[in-house]
C-alpha positions as CSV (number, residue, x, y, z in Angstrom):
1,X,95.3,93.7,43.1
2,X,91.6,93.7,44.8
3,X,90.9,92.5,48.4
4,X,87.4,91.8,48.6
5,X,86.5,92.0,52.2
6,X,82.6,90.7,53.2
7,X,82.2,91.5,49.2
8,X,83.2,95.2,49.5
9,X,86.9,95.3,46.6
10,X,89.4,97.4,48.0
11,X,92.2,98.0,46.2
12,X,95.7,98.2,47.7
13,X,95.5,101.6,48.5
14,X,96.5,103.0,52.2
15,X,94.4,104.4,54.7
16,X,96.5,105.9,56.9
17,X,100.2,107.0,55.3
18,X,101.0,109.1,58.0
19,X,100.5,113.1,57.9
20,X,100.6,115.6,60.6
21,X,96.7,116.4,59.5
22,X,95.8,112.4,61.2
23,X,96.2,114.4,64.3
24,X,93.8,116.9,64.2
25,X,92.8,120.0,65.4
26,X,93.3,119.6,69.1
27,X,92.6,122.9,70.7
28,X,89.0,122.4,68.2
29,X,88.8,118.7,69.2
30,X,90.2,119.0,73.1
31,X,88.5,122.4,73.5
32,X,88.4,121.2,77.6
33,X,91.2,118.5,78.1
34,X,93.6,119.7,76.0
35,X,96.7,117.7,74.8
36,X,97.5,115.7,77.7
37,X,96.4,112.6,78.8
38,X,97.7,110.0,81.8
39,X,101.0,108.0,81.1
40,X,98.9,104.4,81.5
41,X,96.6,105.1,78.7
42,X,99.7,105.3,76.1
43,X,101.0,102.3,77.7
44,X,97.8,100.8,77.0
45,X,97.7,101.4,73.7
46,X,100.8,100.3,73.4
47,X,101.1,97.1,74.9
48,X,97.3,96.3,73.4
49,X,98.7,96.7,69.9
50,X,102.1,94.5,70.8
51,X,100.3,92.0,72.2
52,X,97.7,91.9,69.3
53,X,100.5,91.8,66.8
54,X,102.8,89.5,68.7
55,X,99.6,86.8,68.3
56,X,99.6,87.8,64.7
57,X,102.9,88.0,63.5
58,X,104.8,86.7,66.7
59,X,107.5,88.6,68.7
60,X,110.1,89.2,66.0
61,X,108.1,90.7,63.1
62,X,106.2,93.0,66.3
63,X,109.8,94.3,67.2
64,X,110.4,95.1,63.3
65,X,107.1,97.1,63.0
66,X,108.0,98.9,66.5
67,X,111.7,99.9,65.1
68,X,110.2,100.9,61.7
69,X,107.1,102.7,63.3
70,X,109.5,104.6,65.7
71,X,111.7,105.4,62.5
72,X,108.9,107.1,60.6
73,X,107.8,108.8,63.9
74,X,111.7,110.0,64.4
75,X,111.9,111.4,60.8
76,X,109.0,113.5,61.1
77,X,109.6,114.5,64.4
78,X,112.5,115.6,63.3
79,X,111.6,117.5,60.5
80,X,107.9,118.8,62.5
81,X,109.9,120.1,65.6
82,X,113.6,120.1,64.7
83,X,114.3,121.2,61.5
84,X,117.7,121.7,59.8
85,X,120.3,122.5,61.8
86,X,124.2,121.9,61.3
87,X,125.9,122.1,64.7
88,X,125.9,118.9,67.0
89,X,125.6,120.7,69.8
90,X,122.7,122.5,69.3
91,X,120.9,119.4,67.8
92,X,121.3,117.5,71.3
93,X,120.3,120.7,72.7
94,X,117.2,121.5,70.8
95,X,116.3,117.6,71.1
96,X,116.9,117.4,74.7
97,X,114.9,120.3,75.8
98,X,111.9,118.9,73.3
99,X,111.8,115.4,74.7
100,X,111.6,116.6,78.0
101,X,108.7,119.5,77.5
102,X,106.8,116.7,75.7
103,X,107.5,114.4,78.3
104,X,109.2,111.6,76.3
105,X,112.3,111.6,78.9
106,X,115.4,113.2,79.6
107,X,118.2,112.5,77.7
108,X,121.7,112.4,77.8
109,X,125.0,111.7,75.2
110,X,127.3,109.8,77.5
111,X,129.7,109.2,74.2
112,X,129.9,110.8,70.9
113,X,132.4,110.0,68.2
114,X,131.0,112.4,65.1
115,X,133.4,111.0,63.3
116,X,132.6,107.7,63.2
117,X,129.2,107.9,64.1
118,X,129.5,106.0,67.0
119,X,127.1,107.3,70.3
120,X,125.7,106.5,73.5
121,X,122.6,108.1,74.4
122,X,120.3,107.6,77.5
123,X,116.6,108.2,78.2
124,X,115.9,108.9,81.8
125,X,111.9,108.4,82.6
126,X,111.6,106.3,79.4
127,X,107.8,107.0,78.1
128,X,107.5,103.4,77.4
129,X,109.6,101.4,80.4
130,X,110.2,103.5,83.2
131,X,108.4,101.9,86.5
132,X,107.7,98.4,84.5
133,X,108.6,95.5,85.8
134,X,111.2,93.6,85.2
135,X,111.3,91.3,82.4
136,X,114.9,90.3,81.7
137,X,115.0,92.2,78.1
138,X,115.1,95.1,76.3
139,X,111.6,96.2,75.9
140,X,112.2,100.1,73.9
141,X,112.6,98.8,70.6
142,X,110.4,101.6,69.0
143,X,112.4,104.2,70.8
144,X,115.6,102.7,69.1
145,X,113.6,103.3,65.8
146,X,113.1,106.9,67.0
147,X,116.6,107.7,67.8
148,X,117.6,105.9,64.3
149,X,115.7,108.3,62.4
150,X,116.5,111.5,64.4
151,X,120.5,110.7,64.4
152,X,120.1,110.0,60.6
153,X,117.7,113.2,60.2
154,X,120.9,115.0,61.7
155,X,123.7,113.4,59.9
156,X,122.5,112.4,56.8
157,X,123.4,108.8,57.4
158,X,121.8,105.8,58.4
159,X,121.8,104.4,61.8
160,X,121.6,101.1,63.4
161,X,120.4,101.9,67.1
162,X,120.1,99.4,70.2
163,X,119.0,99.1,73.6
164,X,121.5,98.0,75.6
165,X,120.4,99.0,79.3
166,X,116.4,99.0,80.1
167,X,114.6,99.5,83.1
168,X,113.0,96.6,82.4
169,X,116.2,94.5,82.8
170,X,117.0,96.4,86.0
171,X,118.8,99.6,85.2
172,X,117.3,102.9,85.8
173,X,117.7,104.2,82.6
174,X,117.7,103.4,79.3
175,X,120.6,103.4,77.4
176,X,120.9,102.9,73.6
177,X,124.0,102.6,71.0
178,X,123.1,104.5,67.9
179,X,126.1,103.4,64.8
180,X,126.7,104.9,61.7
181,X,126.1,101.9,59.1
């Protein structure tokens, strides 16, 4: 099927199915600023795109594109940075030391059932809450996306994950139940 747009067809094809190429060359790009850039601006992508899509699509189709959007991101994270690896401990490890090098946050299992696929996992300095306001709910839905796709990356099955603590409800972490479905 055609979309014309100002007469130009295009067909349904996508323009941005993600690939680690959509992120360039940095050292040939960022020759002088590298890969790092300030905390706020990421924020302000961020909550630019929510609101924009909230006004679009309203809150609970935004949340949906977040979770699903932090799910792709999770699986190829996972894959980019983690690769295979069979031993639970040194998953948590591996991911652990990454997420906090990259400055993501600091995580921590609190509870892990393997066998039943039942966690509790917390992100300390949240990339995407910590020092917000408070705003009486959850606000990390794309991180629950994230942590969906690396604990199914890992396991092989999928996950339901959910934010149950935020700093933006008042705690001082964040802290997410990730089940086994």
């Amino acid at each position: 099927m055609a979309i014309f747009y100002g007469g130009v067809g295009l067909d349904n094809a996508r323009k941005y199915q993600f690939s680690w190429d959509l992120l360039g060359d940095l050292q040939l790009g960022r020759p002088n600023l590298g890969v790092n850039t300030r905390l706020e601006i990421y924020r302000l992508l961020q909550f630019s795109f929510r609101d924009i899509l909230e006004q679009e699509v309203g809150a609970e189709k935004t949340d949906h594109i977040f979770y699903e959007s932090g799910k792709l991101a999770g699986k190829h994270f996972y894959e980019h940075y983690i690769g295979q690896i069979d031993n639970y401990n040194e998953f948590v490890k591996s991911l652990q030391i990454l997420l906090k090098e990259m400055g993501i946050g600091i995580m921590r299992v609190e509870q892990a059932d393997l066998e039943t696929g039942k966690f509790i996992i917390t992100i300390s300095e949240d990339l995407d809450c910590s020092g917000l306001p408070e705003l009486d709910y959850e606000i990390c839905t794309y991180d629950e996306g994230f942590i969906a796709a690396l604990m199914e990356s890992f396991t092989g099955k999928p996950f339901v994950v959910k934010e149950i603590d935020c700093w933006c409800t008042g705690d001082r972490t964040c802290r997410f139940t990730a089940n086994a479905i």
